[in-house]
Each structure stands twice: as C-alpha cells, then as structure tokens.
C-alpha positions in Angstrom: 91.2 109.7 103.3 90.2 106.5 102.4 92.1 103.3 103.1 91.7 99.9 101.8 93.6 97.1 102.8 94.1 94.8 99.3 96.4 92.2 100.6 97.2 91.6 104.0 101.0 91.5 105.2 102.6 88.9 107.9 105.5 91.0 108.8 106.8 93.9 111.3 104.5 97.1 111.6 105.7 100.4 110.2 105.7 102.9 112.8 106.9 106.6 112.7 110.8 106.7 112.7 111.5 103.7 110.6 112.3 104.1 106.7 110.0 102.4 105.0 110.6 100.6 101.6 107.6 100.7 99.4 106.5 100.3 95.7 103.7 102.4 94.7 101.6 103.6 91.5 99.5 106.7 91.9 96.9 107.9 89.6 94.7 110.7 89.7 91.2 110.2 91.3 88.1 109.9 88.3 84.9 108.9 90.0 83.3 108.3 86.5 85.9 104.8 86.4 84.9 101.5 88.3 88.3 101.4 90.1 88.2 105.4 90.4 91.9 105.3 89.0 92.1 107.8 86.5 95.6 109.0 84.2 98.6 107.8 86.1 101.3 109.5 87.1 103.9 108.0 88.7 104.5 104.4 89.1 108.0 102.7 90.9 106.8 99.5 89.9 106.9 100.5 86.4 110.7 102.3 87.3 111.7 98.8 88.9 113.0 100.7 92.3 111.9 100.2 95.6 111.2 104.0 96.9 112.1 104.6 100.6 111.1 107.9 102.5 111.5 108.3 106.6 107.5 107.3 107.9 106.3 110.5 110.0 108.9 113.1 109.1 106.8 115.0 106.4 109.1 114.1 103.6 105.6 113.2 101.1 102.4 114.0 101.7 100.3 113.9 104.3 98.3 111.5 103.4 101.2 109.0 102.6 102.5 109.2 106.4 99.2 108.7 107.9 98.5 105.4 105.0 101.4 103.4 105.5 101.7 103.8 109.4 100.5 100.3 110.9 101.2 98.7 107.5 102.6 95.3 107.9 105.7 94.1 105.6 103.8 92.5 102.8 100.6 94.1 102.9 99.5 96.3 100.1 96.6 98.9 100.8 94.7 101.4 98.8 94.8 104.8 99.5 92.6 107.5 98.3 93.7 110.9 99.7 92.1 114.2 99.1 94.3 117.3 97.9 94.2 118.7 102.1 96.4 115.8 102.6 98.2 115.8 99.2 99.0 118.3 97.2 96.2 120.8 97.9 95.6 124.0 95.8 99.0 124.4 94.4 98.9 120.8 92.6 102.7 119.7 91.4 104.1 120.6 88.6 102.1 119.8 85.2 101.2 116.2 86.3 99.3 116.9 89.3 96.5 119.3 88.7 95.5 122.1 91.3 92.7 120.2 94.1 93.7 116.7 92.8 92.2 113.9 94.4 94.8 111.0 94.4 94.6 106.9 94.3 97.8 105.1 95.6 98.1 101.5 95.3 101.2 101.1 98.1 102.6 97.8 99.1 105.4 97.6 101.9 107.6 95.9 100.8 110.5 96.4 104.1 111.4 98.7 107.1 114.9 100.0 107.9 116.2 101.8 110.8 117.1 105.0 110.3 120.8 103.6 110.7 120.0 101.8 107.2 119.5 98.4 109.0 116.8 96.2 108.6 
C-alpha cells in the first residue's frame, strides 16, 4: 500500500476505536494514466454524505483501516491499496473486478467516540 499525504490536517489523530468521518472517491488503479486513477466507482463527495465507519474494527478493507489511522482532522491522503488489502480475488460485485488495484482519495473530515460524541 501506498500512502500519500495531499494536504496536511491540524486537528486530532484518528486512532483505532474512534469513528471516523471521511469523504472519499475511489477509482480503480490504471498505471497507463498520469494520476493512475482509472473508472471510478464510488464517490461520497459526489453523494454529498459524510461516510463514517469504526477505525480498526474490520468494517472496510484492510487497507482503509491501516490508511486513515494517524490521519489528522483535515488532512486528505492518497491511498493506493493492492487487492491483499482490498478486495482480493473475489472483487465486489460488478464494479470491482477480481485482483483490483484501488486509488482512494480520503480526507478526514471528524472523529467521534464510539458514544457518537465528538
């Protein structure tokens, strides 16, 4: 996994236990483009809702827990993770083909307890 840090944050660390608050757009890896973004596929930037998901409990992929851990509130990072820490052989569904590389662009946008308090 690659991870590339495009703007740096100035607020609290994410650490495993907190919910973090992201927006995100993925695409799938194409190392014939400049930016190596290829066809996206999911976007909650383009949805207009914040997507939150408990940091280090294995609710997304792998790759996902380990590239928003140490994250500060503001900061929005890169990440290019291989299919052993995404969706691996099986892919997901029709958007995600089987041994997908994947490109996130992920900004953190808050952290909540898990009580829901920030």
């Amino acid at each position: 996994m690659t991870v590339r840090v495009l703007r740096p944050g100035d607020g609290a660390t994410a650490t495993a236990g907190q919910i973090a608050v992201v927006h995100y757009t993925g695409w799938l890896y194409d190392p014939a483009a400049v930016d190596h973004r290829g066809d996206k596929f999911d976007s909650s930037v383009d949805r207009g809702q914040h997507f939150r998901f408990p940091l280090g409990a294995g609710r997304v992929i792998r790759g996902w827990d380990a590239g928003v851990a140490g994250m500060q509130v503001g900061e929005l990072r890169e990440l290019t993770i291989e299919p052993e820490l995404a969706y691996g052989d099986r892919g997901a569904g029709d958007v995600i083909p089987p041994g997908a590389t994947l490109v996130f662009e992920v900004e953190l946008a808050g952290l909540e307890d898990r009580d829901g308090a920030n």
